[in-house]
C-alpha positions in Angstrom: -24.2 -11.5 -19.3 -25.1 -14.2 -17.2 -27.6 -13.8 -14.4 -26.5 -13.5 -10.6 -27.5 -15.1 -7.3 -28.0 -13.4 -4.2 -24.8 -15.2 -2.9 -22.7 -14.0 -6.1 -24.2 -10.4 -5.8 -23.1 -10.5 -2.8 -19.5 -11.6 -3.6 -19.2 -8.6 -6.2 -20.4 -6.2 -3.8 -17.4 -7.4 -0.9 -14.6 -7.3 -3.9 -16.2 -3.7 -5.0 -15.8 -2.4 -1.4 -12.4 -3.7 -1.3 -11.7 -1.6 -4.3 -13.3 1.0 -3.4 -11.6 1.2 0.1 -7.8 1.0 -1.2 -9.0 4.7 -3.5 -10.7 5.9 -0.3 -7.8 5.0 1.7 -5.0 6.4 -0.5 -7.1 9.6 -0.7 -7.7 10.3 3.0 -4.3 9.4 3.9 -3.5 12.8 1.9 -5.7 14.6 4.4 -3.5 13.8 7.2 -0.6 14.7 8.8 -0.2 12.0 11.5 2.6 9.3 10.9 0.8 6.6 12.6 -2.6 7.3 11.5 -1.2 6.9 7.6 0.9 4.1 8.6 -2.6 2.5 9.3 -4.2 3.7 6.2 -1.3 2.1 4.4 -1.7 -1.4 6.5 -5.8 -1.1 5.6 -4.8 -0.5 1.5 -2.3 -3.4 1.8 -5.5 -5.8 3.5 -7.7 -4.2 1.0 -5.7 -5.5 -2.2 -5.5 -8.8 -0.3 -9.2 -9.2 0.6 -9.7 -8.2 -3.1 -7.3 -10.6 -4.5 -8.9 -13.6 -1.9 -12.5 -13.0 -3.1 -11.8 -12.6 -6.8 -10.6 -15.9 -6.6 -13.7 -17.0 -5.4 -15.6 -15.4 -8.0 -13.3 -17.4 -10.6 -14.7 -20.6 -8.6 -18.2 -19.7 -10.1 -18.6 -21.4 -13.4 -19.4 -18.7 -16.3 -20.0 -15.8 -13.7 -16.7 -15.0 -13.4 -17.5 -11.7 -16.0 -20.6 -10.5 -14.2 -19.3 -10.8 -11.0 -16.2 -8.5 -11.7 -18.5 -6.0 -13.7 -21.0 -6.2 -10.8 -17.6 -5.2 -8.5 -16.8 -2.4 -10.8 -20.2 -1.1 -10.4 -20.2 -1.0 -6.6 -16.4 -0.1 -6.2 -17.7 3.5 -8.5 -20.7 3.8 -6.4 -19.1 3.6 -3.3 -16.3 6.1 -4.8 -18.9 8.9 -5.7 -20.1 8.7 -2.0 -16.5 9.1 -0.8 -16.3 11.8 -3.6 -19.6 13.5 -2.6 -18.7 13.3 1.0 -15.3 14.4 1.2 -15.8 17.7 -1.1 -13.1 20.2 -1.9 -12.5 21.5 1.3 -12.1 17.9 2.9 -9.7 17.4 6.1 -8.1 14.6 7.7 -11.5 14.4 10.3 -13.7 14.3 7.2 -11.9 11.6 5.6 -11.9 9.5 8.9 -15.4 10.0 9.5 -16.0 9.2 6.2 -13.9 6.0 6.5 -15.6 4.9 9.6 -18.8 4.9 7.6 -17.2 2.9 4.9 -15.5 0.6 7.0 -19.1 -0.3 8.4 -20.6 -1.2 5.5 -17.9 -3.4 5.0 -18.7 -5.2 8.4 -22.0 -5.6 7.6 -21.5 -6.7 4.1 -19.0 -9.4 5.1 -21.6 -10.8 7.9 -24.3 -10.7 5.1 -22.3 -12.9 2.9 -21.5 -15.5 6.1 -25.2 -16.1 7.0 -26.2 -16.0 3.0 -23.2 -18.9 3.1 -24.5 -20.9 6.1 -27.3 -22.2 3.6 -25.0 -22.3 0.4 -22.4 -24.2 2.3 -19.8 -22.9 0.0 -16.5 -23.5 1.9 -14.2 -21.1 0.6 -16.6 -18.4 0.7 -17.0 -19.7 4.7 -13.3 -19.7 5.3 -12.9 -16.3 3.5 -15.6 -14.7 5.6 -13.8 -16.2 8.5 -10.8 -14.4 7.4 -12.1 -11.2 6.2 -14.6 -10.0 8.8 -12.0 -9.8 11.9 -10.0 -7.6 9.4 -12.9 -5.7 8.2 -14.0 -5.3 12.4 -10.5 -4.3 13.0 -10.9 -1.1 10.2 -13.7 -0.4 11.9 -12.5 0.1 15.3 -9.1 2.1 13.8 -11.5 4.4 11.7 -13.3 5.1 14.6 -10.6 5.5 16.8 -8.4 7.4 14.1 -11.6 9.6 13.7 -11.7 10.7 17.7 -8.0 10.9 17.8 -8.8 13.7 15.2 -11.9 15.1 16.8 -9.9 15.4 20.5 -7.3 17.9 18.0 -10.0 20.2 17.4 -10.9 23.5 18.2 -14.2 23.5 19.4 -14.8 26.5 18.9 -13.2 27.6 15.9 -15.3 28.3 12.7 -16.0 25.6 10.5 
């Protein structure tokens, strides 16, 4: 398999997180009851497929790294799924899963921003115009995990057992 650059490893990585985060999001919307917090878990699925659709198309753009890119993606998307797996145990709630996306949705942030500032010395202009794309998206997850997580917290009983 053909050997990868920090710029391509970095392009696997952003489609494996996308992967990753339509599972994590189909999961945790099964941990909640709120209409509008799954109808926003179902909006960040939807973005997820695209971003992963968007930046495989990049990866096709690489000549002969096509294969290791996408096997490079599968290896982070199942990383990133036995975290969500490991964090969100049997006894997982809607607050967990929201937590846990906030995390996720973090990494993706910073992962996106990685791959801009790798870019700015590649000068690679789709992967520019993608990042451009992707990271207000993946800012705008962020700020909904967060705020789907407090929404959550502000419906607990403080001091109920855990």
């Amino acid at each position: 398999m053909a050997e990868l650059t920090n710029l391509e490893t970095k392009v696997a990585e952003v489609i494996g997180l996308a992967q990753a985060a339509q599972g994590a999001t189909e999961k945790i919307e099964k941990l909640v009851d709120d209409g509008e917090l799954k109808q926003q878990l179902q909006k960040m699925r939807k973005e997820a497929t695209e971003t992963e659709e968007r930046t495989t198309q990049i990866a096709e753009s690489f000549d002969g790294k096509k294969t290791a890119i996408l096997e490079k993606a599968r290896e982070t998307k199942q990383e990133a799924t036995e975290m969500m797996q490991t964090y969100l145990g049997d006894d997982a709630d809607g607050l967990d899963g929201f937590e846990f996306l906030t995390m996720a949705e973090a990494g993706e942030v910073g992962h996106w921003q990685v791959l801009g500032t790798m870019n700015q010395r590649a000068g690679i202009g789709g992967i520019q115009e993608l990042v451009q794309w992707a990271t207000p998206i993946q800012e705008r997850h962020f700020q909904e995990a967060k705020q789907g997580s407090l929404k959550l917290a502000a419906d607990e009983d403080p001091n109920e057992e855990a």
